[in-house]
N, C-alpha and C positions, 0 to 999 in steps of 0.2 A: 493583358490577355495571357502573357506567358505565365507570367506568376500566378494567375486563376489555375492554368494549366496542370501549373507542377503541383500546386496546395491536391487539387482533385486524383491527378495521380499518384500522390505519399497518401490520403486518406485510402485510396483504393488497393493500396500496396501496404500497407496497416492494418486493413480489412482483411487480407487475404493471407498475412501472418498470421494476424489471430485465428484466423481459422484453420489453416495448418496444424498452428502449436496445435490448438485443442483437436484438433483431429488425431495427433500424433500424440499426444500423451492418454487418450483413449485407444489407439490403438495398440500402442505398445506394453505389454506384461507377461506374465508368467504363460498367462492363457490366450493361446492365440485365436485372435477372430476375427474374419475379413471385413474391411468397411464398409461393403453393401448391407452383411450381416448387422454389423453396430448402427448403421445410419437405420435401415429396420428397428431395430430394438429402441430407439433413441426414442423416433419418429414415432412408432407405437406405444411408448409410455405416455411419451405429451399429449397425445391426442386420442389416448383411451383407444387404441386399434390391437388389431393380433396378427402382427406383417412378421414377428419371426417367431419360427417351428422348430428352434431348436430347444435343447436341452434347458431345463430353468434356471439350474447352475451357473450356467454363459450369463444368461439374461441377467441373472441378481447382478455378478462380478461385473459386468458392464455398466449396468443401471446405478447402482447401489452403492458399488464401490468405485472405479473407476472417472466414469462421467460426473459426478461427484464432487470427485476430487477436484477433477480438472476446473470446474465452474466455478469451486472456491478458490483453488488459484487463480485465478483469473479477475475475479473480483478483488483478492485480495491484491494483486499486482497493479490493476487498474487504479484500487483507490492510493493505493502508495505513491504510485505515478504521476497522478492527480493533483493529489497533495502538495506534492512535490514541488511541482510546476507551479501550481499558485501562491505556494511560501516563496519562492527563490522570484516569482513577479514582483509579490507584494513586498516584499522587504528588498528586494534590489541585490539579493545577495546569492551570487553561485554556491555557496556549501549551505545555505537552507536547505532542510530538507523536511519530510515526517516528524524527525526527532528534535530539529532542533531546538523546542520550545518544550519538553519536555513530556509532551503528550504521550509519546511510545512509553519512556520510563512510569509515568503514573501507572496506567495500563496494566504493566507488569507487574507491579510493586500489586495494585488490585487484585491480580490471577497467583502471584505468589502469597499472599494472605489469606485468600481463600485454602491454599492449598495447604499452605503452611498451620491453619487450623482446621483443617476439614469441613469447614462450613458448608451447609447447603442451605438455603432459603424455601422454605414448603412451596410455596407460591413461585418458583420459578424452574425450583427441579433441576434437570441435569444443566441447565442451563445459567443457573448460578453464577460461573466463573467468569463466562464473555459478559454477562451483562453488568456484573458488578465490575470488569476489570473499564468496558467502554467508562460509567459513570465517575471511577479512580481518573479517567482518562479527561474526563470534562472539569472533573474538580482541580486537576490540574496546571488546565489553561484557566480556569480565573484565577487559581494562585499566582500566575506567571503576572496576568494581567494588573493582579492589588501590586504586586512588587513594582513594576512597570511604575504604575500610577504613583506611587510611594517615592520613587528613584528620581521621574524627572517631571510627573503632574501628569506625560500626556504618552500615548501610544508610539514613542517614537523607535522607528527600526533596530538602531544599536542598540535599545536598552530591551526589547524583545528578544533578542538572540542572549542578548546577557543574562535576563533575566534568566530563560529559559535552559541557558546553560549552564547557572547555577544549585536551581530546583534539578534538572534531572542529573547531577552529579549529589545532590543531597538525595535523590530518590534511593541511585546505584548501591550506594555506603547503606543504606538502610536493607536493600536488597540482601547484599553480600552478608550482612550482619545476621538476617533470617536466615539465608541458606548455610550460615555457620553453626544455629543453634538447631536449625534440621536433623532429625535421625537419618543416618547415612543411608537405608534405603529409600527414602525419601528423595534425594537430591537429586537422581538422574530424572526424575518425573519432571523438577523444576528445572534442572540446565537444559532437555531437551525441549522443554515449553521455550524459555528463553531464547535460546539459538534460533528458534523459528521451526515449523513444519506445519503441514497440511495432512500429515499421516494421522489414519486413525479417527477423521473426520466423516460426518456425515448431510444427509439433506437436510439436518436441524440446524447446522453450522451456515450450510448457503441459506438459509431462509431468515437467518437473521443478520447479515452481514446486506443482504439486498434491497434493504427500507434504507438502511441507514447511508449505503453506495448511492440511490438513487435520492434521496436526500439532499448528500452532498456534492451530489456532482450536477445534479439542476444548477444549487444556488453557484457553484464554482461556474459550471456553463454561462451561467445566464449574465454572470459579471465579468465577463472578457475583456470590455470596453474599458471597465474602470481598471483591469489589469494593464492594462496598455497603458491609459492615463498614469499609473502609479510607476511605471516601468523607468516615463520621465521626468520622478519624482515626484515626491508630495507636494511642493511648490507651482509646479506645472501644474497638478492636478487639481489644485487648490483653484487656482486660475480659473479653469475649464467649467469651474462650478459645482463637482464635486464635492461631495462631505465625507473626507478624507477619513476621519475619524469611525466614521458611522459605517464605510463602507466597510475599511481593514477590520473593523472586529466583524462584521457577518462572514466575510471571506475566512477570516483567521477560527472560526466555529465550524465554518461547514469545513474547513480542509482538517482540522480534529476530528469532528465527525469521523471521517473516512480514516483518518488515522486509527483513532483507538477504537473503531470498529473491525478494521485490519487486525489489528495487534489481538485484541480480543479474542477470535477466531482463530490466528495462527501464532500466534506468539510475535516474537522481535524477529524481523527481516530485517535487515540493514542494506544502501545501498540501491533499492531501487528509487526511490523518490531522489536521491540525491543523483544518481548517472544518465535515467531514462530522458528528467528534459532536458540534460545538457543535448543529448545523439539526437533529441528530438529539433531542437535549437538550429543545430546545425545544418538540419537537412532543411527545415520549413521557413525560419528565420524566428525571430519576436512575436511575431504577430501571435496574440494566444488563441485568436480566431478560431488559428489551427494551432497551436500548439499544445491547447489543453486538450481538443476530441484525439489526435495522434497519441498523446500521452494516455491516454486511455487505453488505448487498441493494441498499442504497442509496449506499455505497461504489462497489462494481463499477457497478453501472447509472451511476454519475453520471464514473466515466472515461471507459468505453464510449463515451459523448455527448460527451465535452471528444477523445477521441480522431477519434471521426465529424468534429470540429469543425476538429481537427488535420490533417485528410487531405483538407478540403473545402473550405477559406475563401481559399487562394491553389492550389487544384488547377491543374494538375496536381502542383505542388512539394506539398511539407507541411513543417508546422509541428512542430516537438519538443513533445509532447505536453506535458510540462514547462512548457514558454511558456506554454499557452493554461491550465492550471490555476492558473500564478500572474497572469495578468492577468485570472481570475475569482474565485480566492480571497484575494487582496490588500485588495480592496473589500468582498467580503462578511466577511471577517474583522475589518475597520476599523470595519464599522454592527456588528457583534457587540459588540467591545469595547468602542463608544460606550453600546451601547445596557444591555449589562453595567452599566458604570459610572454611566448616567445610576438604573436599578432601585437600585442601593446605596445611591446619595445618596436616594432619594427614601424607603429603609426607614429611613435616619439620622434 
């Protein structure tokens, strides 16, 4: 009953972060407006009403730009989060993360090609870049997966991280190699794509980032159990009656999914898939029950705030949101793995 207890109170304390962030990264800019004001405007866009009399200017900048934002940070943070959590289940391994297996790097290497020749596809329009970079993103992971298969016949953990961190260091080298042959005003389009941000985005950004979120966070949700089973091993899991095999590649597709539909829309974020389920770990335990919906809530909410942070700390310029997550998850990840190591020695 206690640990019912405390799961219900972290989801409802998870809940009520995310709602802050986002309340707080709508509230906060250049242009101030109260949040009976924004919760009106908000309220009255979704539901086709006329609850606020102010100025249309306020309205767009809240509506349009703003709230926006926020909801793609949010998704984007969520699905990183996610991700995260169910790589670092499935393969048994704390520095899993988003990236590990290459998918962020495909992605990229997608969105910098596009860029790098101008491409547009008639039939897809402005939208070109995220959707060709997700699909760089999928072709990817079955590259990871033929090498896998090639290396040792079957999907086994270490040779997924190996794989994967071989591809996305052949991706990187091809990267840097493009952005070498770049016309120099070119490059800053590419490094600050790369570094990561949410600036500059619009309601066609959240609209295509949210098939693909709820997509993959059904099938991640809905496989919680077999997360747990994998957690004590594929051998246990084997046992249990499991199809060990069949399960890890849907999980290892839907947590891509969310990956390079992230990456897509905001570029490379580094660091939250890999810090958010450790802090989330810690408070909830293993159980993905909760580990994965917390990862979620507390995912999104905790971009939203590195993002707020990204748009405010040298205003009026901003920071690639990318930055300001790796010079908070760098540190928090170091007392992790200190503090990880120090519990081992002290159960030896």
């Amino acid at each position: 009953m206690f640990s019912k207890n405390k799961h219900q109170f972290l989801i409802l304390f998870a809940a009520v972060f995310a709602i802050f962030s986002m309340i707080s990264g709508v509230f906060v800019g250049a242009v101030n407006v109260t949040v009976p004001d924004i919760l009106n405007i908000i309220t009255g866009k979704m539901f086709h009403l006329q609850l606020y009399q102010g100025e249309k200017s306020t309205e767009m900048i809240i509506w349009e730009i703003r709230f926006s934002r926020v909801l793609l940070a949010f998704f984007v943070g969520a699905s990183l989060s996610l991700a995260g959590a169910a790589f670092q289940g499935l393969l048994q391994n704390p520095l899993a993360d988003p990236y590990t297996i290459g998918v962020s790097s495909g992605a990229s290497l997608g969105a910098v090609i596009i860029i790098f020749f101008q491409i547009q596809v008639t039939i897809l329009g402005s939208f070109t870049l995220p959707i060709i970079a997700v699909l760089f993103g999928m072709i990817t992971l079955l590259i990871v997966f033929a090498l896998t298969h090639l290396a040792s016949g079957n999907l086994t953990n270490e040779t997924i991280i190996l794989a994967g961190i071989i591809i996305s260091s052949f991706i990187s080298a091809f990267i840097s190699l493009l952005i070498a042959l770049i016309p120099r005003e070119d490059i800053s389009q590419i490094l600050y794509w790369i570094m990561g941000s949410v600036a500059m985005r619009g309601w066609g950004h959240v609209q295509l980032i949210v098939p693909f979120f709820v997509l993959g966070a059904a099938i991640i949700l809905f496989h919680y159990r077999e997360l747990n089973n994998m957690a004590l091993g594929e051998q246990a899991a084997q046992f249990s009656g499991m199809n060990v095999k069949k399960k890890k590649t849907i999980v290892l597709i839907a947590a891509s999914i969310l990956t390079g539909s992230a990456v897509a829309v905001s570029g490379a974020i580094g660091f939250v898939g890999l810090v958010i389920p450790h802090l989330v770990r810690l408070m909830a335990g293993s159980n993905h029950r909760y580990v994965l919906p917390l990862s979620v809530l507390i995912g999104g909410g905790y971009l939203v705030l590195a993002d707020l942070l990204a748009r405010s700390i040298i205003s009026p310029k901003e920071l690639p949101i990318g930055v300001v997550t790796a010079l908070i998850g760098s540190p928090i990840f170091t007392l992790l793995l200190v503090k990880n190591r120090k519990q081992k020695k002290a159960q030896l």
